[in-house]
C-alpha positions in Angstrom: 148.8 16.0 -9.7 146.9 18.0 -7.3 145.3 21.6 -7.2 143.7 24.1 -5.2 140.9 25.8 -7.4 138.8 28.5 -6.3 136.0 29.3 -8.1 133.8 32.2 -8.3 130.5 31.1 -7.1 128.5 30.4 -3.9 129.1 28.0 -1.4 126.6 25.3 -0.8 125.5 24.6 3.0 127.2 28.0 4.0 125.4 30.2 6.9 127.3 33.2 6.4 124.7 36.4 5.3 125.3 37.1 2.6 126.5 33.9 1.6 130.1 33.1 0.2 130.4 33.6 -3.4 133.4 31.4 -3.8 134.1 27.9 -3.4 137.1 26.3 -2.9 138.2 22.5 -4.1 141.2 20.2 -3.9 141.5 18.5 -7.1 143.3 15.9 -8.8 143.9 15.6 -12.7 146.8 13.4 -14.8 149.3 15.9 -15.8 152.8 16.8 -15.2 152.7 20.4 -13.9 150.3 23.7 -13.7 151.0 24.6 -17.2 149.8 21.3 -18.7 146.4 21.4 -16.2 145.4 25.3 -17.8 146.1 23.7 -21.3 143.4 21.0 -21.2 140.6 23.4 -19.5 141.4 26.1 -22.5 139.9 23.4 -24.7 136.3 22.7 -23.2 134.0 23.7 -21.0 133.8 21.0 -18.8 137.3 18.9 -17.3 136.4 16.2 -15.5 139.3 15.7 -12.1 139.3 13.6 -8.7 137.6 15.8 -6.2 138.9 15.8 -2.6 137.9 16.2 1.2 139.6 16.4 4.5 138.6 13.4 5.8 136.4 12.7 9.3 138.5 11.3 11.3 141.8 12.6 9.9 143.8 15.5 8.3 144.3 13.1 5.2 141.8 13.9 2.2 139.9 11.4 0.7 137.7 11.0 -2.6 134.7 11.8 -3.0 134.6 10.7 -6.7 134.7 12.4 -9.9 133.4 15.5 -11.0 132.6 17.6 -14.3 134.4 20.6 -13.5 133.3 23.9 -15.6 136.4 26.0 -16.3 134.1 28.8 -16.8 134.2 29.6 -12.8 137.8 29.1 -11.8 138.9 32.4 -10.8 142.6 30.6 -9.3 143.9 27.4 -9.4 147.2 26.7 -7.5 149.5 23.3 -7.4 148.7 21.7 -4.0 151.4 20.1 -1.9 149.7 18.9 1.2 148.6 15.7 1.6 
């Protein structure tokens, strides 16, 4: 399943003064719904999930791999129905 996390800290490569002090990701992690996802980053610090970019050429996102996620930093994370 996919999600939409925001997380409270700065965004890399950003120009805006002062810099952007959230960063947001598209995610993918095997669960069944929203519920389940919170469940398994209440147990450790680090998740690890499928992160995702639009693509270059195309509206489609793409993977760009896995990624030790710290739970620590999400300030939101929503289901994400786009494609």
């Amino acid at each position: 399943m996919r999600f939409e996390i925001i997380m409270n800290m700065p965004v890399r490569g950003n120009d805006a003064q002062p810099p952007a002090l959230i960063h947001r990701i598209i995610i993918e992690y095997p669960c069944s719904d929203l519920v389940e996802f919170l469940n398994e980053t209440i147990d450790d610090d680090f998740i690890i999930v499928e992160e995702f970019y639009p693509g270059k050429f195309s509206k489609e996102y793409e993977s760009h791999g896995l990624v030790a996620l710290n739970r620590r930093y999400i300030g939101k994370i929503k289901q994400w129905e786009r494609k």
